[in-house]
N, C-alpha and C positions, 0 to 999 in steps of 0.2 A: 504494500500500500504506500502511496506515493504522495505527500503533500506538497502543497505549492507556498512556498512563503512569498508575500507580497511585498513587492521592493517598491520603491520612492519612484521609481520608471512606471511602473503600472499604476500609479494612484493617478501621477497626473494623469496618464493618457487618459484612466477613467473619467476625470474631473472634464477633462477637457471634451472626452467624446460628450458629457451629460451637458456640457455649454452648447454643442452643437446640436443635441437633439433638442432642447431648449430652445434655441433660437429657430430652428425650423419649425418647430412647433408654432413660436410667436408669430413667424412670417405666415407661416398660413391662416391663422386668425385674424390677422392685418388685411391681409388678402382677403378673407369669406368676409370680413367686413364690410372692405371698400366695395366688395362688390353688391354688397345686399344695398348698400345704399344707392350704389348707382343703377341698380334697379326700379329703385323708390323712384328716381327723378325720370319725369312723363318727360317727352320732346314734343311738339306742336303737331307731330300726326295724330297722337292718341287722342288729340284734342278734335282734329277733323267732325266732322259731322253736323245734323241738322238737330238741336234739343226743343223741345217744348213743355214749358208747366205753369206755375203762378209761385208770384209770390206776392209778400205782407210788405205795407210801406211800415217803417216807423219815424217818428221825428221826435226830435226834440224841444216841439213847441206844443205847449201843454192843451192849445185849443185846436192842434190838426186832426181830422177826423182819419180814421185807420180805414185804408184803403186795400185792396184786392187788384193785382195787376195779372192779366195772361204777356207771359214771354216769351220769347222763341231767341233760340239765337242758333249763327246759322258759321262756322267758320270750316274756310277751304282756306288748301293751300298756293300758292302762287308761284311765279317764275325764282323769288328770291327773299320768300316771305311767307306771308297767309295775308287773306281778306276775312276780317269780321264784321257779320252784320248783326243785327239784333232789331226788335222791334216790339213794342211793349203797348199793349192795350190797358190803355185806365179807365177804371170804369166808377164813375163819379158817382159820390154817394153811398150809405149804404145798402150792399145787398141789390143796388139798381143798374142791373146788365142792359138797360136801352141806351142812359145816356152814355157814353165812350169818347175819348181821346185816343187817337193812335200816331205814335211815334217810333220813327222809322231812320238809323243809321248803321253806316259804314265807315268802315275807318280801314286800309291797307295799311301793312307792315311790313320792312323790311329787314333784313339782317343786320343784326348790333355787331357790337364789336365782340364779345364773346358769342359761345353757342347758347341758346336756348334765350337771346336778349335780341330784343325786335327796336323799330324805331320808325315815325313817320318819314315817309320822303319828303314831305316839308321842312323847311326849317323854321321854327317862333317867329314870327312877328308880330311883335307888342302891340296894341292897340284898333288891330284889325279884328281883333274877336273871331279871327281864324284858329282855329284849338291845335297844338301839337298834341301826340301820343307817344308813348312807349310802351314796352311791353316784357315780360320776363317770366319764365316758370320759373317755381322755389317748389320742388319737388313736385307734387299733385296740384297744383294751383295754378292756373294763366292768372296773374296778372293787369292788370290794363289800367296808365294813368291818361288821363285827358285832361291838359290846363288851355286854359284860353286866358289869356290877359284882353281886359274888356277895354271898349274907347276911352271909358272914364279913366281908366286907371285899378281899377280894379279889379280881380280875378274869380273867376271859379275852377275848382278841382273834382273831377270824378274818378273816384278807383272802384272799380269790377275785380273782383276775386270770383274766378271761377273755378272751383275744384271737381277735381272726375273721381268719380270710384266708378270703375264699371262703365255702365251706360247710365249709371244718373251723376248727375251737375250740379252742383250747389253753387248757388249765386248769393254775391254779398257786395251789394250797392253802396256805395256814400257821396255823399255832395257837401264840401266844402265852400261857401259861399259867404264872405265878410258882411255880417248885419242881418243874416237870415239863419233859419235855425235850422242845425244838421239835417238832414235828413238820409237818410237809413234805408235800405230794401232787402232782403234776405225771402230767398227762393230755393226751387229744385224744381229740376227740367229732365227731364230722360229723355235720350236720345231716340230718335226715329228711326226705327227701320223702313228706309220706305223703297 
């Protein structure tokens, strides 16, 4: 019977090989990480398609009455970009689907300076009350600012947060607007198969 005594040569190499399965081990959890997240983050196809549903206005002015909007929004992609439409039926009053306002835009996007960050082909011009856009996903969510600097001098902002799971879309509206009171829109639109 034969034993092995263990010299000061085989400890390190021990030591040393356990650093190395140690750090391989690290690097591949680095690795299933990085990739679970870049999973997580949608690119502007997944966004493609035509949605439709309703949502709730809310404000923050204590005598707005709470309103019921149908929304659709409808985004493809372009030569170097996407086009989003959207278009929102208000229906004034409560409960009362005769009277309606219907409002109807388009905004085209192009590619930003990183991936997955868009931008109008206009450039601001103050005072015209011509609106620029940008646009960015943060993992599950488009995005979308519209500033307009007004004749006066003063501005309004809209940001759309449109998040996807699947085929439904949660919408989250706001309006910034100096002197008037936030207002607020929160929806969910399922896409069309049509």
């Amino acid at each position: 019977m034969s034993t092995s005594i263990p010299t000061a040569k085989n400890d390190v190499l021990r030591g040393r090989l356990g650093w190395v399965a140690t750090a391989i081990v690290s690097l591949a959890l680095i690795a299933e990480s990085n990739l679970g997240q870049a999973a997580d983050v949608l690119s502007i196809a997944d966004f493609v398609g035509h949605f439709r549903g309703e949502a709730q206005v809310q404000a923050g002015d204590r005598f707005f009455v709470q309103q019921v909007r149908d929304a659709e929004v409808e985004i493809r992609t372009d030569d170097n970009g996407f086009r989003l439409s959207w278009t929102t039926v208000i229906h004034s009053g409560e409960g009362d689907k005769t009277t309606v306002r219907r409002r109807n835009a388009e905004v085209r996007f192009v590619a930003g300076p990183t991936p997955n960050q868009f931008r109008s082909p206009e450039p601001l011009e103050p005072f015209t009350e011509r609106p620029t856009a940008w646009a960015y996903i943060d993992r599950n969510t488009l995005v979308v600012h519209v500033l307009s600097i007004l004749a006066d001098g003063n501005y309004e902002l809209q940001t759309y947060q449109r998040s996807l799971s699947g085929d439904v879309m949660t919408l989250h509206f706001s309006r910034v607007f100096p002197g008037r009171p936030e207002l607020v829109v929160s929806g969910r639109l399922l896409r069309q198969h049509e």
